[in-house]
N, C-alpha and C positions, 0 to 999 in steps of 0.2 A: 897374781893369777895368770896361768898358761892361757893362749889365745883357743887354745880346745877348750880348754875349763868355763872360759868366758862365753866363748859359744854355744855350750851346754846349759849355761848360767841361761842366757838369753833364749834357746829352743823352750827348756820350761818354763821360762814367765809366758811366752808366747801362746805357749797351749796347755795351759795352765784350768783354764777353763774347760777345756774342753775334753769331752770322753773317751778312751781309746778302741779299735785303734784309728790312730792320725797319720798321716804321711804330709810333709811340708818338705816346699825347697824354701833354700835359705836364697834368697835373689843377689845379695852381694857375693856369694859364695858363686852361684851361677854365673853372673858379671862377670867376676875377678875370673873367670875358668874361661870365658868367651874372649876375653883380653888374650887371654896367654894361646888359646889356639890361631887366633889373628896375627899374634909376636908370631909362633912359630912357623905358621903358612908362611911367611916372607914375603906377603905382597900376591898370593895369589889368591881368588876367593876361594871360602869353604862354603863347602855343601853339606847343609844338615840332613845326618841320620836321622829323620822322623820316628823311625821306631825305641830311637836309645833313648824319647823326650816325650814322645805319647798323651803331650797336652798343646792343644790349639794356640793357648794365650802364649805361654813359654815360646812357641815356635815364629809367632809375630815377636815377641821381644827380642830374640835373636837376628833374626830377619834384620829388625829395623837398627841391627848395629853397625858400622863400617867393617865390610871384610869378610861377610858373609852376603852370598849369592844361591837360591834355591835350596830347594830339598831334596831327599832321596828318601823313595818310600820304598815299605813293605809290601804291601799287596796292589795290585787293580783297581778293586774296588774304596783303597784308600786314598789310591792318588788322585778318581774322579773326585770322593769328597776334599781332598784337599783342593783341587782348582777349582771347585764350584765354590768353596769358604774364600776366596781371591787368590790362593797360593797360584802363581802363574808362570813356576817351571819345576815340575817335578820330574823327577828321573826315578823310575822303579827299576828296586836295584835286583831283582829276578823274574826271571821267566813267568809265564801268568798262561794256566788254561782255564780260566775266566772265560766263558766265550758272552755271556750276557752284557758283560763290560763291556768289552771289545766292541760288541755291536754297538754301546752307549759312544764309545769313543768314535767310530768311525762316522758315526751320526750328528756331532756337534761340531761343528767349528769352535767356539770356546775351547773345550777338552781337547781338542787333537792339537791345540796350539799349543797346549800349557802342559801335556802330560808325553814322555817319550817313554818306551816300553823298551824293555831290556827280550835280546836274541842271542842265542849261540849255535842256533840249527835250522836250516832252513824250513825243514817241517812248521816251525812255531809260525813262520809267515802262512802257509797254506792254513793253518787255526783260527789266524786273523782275518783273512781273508774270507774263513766259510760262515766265520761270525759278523759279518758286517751289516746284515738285516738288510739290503739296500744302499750300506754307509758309502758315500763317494770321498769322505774325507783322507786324505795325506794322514799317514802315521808316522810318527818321527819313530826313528830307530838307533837304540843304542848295542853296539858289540861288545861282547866281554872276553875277555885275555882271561886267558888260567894264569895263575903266578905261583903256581908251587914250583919247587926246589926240585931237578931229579936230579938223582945222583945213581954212579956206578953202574953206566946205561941205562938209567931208568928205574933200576928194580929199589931201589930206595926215591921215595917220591915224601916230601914236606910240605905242608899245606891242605887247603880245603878239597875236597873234590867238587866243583863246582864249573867252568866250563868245561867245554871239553877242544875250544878252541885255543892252539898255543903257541904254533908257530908263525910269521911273516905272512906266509902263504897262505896258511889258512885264514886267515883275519881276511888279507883281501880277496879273497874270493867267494867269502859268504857276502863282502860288502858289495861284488858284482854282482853276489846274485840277486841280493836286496835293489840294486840300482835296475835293473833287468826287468823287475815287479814293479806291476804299476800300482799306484797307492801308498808309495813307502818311500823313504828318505831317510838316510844313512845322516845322523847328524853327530855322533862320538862314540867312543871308545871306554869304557870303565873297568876297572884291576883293582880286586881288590886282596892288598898284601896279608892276609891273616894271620900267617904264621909270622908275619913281624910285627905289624901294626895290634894284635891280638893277643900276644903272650909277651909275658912276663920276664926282665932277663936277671930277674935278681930275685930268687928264689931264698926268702926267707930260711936260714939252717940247712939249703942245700948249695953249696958253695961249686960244688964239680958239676951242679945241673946248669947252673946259674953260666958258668965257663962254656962248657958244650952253648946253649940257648943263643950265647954273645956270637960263637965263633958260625953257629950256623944261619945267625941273622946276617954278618957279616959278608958271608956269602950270599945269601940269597938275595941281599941288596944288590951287591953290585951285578950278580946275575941279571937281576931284573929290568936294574937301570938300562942295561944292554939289550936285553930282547925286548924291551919296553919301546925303546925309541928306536929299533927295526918296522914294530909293528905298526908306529906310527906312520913311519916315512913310509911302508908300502900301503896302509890303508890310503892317506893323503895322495899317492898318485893314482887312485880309483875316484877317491871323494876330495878335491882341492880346497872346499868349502867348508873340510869337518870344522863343529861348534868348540867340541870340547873333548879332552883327555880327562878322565875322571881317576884319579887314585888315591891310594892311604887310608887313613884311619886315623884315631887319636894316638895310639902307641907311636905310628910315625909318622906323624903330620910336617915335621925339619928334614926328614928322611927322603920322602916323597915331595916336596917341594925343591925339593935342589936339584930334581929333574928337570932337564928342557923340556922333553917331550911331552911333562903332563904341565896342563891349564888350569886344574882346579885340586882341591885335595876334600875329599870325605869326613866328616866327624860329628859324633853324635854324643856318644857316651862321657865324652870329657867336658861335657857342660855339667854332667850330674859326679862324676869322679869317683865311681862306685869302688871298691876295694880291691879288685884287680889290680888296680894303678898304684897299688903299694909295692907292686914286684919290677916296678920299673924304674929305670937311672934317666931316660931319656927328658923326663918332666918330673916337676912335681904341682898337682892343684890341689883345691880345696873341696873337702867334700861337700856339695849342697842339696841331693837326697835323699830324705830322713827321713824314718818312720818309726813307732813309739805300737807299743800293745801292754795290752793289760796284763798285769798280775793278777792270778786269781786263787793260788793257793803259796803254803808256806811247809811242805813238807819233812825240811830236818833245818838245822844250824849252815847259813848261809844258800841258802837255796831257795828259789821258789818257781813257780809254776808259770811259767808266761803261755796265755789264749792265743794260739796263734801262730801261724808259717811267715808271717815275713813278709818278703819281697825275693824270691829266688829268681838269677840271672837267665836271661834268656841259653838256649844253647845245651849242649851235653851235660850233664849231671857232673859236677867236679867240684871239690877241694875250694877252688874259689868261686863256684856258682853258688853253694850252697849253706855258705856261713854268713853269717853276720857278725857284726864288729859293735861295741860299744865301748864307751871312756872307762867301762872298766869291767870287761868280762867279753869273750868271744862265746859264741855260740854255733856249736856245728851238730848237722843231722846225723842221726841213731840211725846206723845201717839198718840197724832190726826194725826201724819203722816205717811206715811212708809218710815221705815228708808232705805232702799233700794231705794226710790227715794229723795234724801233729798238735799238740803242746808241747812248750819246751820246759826245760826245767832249766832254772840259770845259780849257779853258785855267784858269789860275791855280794854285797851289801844291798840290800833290796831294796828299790825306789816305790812309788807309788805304781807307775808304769815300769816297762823298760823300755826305757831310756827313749828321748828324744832324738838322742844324737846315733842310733844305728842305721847304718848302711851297709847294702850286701850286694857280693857277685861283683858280676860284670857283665857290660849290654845291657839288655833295657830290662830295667825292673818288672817285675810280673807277681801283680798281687795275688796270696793263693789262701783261698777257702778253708778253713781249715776246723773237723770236726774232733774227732777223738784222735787217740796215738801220742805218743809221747816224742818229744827232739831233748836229748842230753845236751845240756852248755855246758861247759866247763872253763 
C-alpha cells in the first residue's frame, strides 16, 4: 500500500462515523510540515500566517514548537482578539481603517505591547491618531517594502500591488516621519515576496511557462536581495533599535533566509500544503488539510453528484484556487456556474462521501455555502 493509499485508508476509519461534510487536519501531517519549514528557515524564526491556519488550537501547537516566533495577522480586529487569547506579538500584515480598534489599541497597554500595525503612508498615522478616544498608548509600527520586479523602466512591473513604498529613500523617510509623531515607534520592516514565494515554477504540461516562471524568480531574487538590504541599512540609520526584518512565504522560506538583512521569515500555508505546492521544485510536504462532502445523487455510469463547494483558496479566482484534488479524481469549477452556489458532479468510482483525502487552492481555505448550481469534476 502507497503511503497516500494508507493515508486515505486511515482519514476513513477516522470519520467513518461521522456525517459529511467534515474537514480534519491530519496533525502528523501538520508536524511533519512545521519540521520542514524550521529545516528550511536555517535558524531563523518563522512567523505564522494566521490566516493560511484560521484555528486558535493549531496556532498554539505551532507556537509551542522550536523555530517559530509570533504571528502575522489579517485584520485589526483579529489581532486585538489574538493578544487578548495570550498571542503576545502579532504583526498585521496590512494597513487597517479600523478606527474603533485603533482606539481599543491605543487604550490598553496589553494590546499596544503585543499587536504592531502595518504603514506604508503617512496619512494611515493621522487615522490612528484621530481614532485614539483619549488613547496615550505607544503604537508599534511596522513598514512595508514593495518587492515587485520592474522591468524595461518600469513599464513591465511583477508582483502584488501592494505598497507603494520602494526605494531606500523612501523607507526612511516615512520612518522619520513616524519617529517625528509622538505616540508611535518604528520597530520593523516586512516584504512580502509573492511573485516568488506565491507561484508555482513547475507548471504541470506547461514546460516553457515553467522556464519563463524559474528565470523571472531568478531575477527578482537577486533584485530583491539587493534593494532589500539598502533599505535595511537606510531605515537602521533613522531607527538603530529596529526589532525585525519580516520576509518570505512558504514557496521561499531557503530563499528569503539566506538573506542578511532579513531576521525572521513568514509562513502559513505550508503547515496545511494546500495544492499549489504541487507546482513547486523548491519543497516538497505533506498535505494535512482535508475535507470530505456528501454524495447525494448518482446520475450516469461513473459519476455522481457531490453537496457542496469545497474549500476554495483565498485570493483571485484561478486554475489552482478553485480545484480540488482527490486519490482519484480532480474536480474543477463549470465556468457556466457560480461556484459559490454549486454541486459538483465527480466521474470516477464513487465512495460513500468524497473522499476524505481532498484538498484545494492555495492560502487559506475558505469554507463556502453552497445551494443549488452544478461544478463539473472530471
Amino acid at each position: 500500500m502507497t503511503a497516500r493509499a494508507a493515508d486515505r485508508a486511515r482519514y476513513d476509519r477516522a470519520t467513518a462515523h461521522l456525517d459529511a461534510p467534515v474537514a480534519i487536519v491530519d496533525l502528523d501531517a501538520f508536524d511533519a510540515n512545521a519540521d520542514d519549514l524550521v529545516r528550511r528557515a536555517g535558524g531563523k524564526p518563522v512567523r505564522v500566517a494566521s490566516k493560511s491556519v484560521r484555528c486558535r488550537t493549531l496556532l498554539e501547537r505551532v507556537l509551542a514548537r522550536d523555530g517559530f516566533a509570533g504571528l502575522m495577522s489579517f485584520t485589526l480586529a483579529e489581532s486585538l482578539w489574538l493578544a487578548r487569547s495570550g498571542f503576545d506579538d502579532v504583526l498585521l500584515a496590512y494597513p487597517s481603517a479600523d478606527r474603533a480598534a485603533f482606539g481599543e489599541l491605543a487604550n490598553d497597554p496589553k494590546l499596544a505591547a503585543a499587536v504592531t500595525v502595518m504603514i506604508d503612508d503617512p496619512a494611515q498615522l493621522k487615522l490612528i491618531d484621530d481614532a485614539r478616544d483619549g488613547g496615550r498608548e505607544v503604537v508599534r509600527v511596522c513598514l512595508e517594502l514593495d518587492t515587485s520586479l520592474r522591468m524595461l523602466g518600469g513599464r513591465v512591473r511583477v508582483g502584488a500591488l501592494r505598497s507603494p513604498l520602494r526605494s531606500p529613500a523612501q523607507l526612511a523617510d516615512i520612518a522619520r516621519t513616524v519617529n517625528r509623531r509622538p505616540g508611535f515607534k518604528v520597530v520593523g520592516i516586512m516584504a512580502y515576496e509573492g511573485h516568488i514565494a506565491g507561484v508555482g515554477d513547475s507548471v504541470a504540461g506547461r514546460p516553457f511557462r515553467s522556464r519563463a516562471i524559474r528565470l523571472m524568480q531568478a531575477t527578482a531574487k537577486r533584485e530583491l536581495a539587493e534593494r532589500r538590504a539598502e533599505v535595511v541599512r537606510a531605515v537602521r540609520a533613522v531607527v538603530p533599535d529596529l526589532e525585525f526584518v519580516n520576509g518570505g512565504g512558504t514557496g521561499s522560506v531557503q530563499h528569503t533566509a539566506a538573506e542578511d538583512a532579513v531576521t525572521e521569515i513568514a509562513a502559513g500555508s505550508g503547515l496545511y500544503v494546500p495544492r499549489l505546492f504541487d507546482n513547486y521544485t523548491s519543497f516538497t510536504g505533506r498535505p494535512a488539510a482535508l475535507f470530505a462532502m456528501p454524495v447525494v445523487r448518482r446520475p450516469g455510469v461513473g459519476v455522481v453528484t457531490v453537496l457542496g463547494g469545497g474549500y476554495p483558496a483565498s485570493g483571485a479566482p484561478a486554475p489552482t484556487a478553485s480545484r480540488c484534488r482527490t486519490s482519484r479524481r480532480v474536480c474543477a469549477d463549470d465556468p457556466r456556474k457560480d461556484p459559490a452556489r454549486s454541486r459538483r458532479r465527480c466521474s470516477g468510482r464513487p465512495p460513500t462521501i468524497c473522499s476524505s483525502a481532498t484538498r484545494c487552492g492555495s492560502g487559506t481555505p475558505r469554507p463556502v455555502n453552497c445551494a443549488s448550481g452544478s461544478t463539473r469534476c472530471t
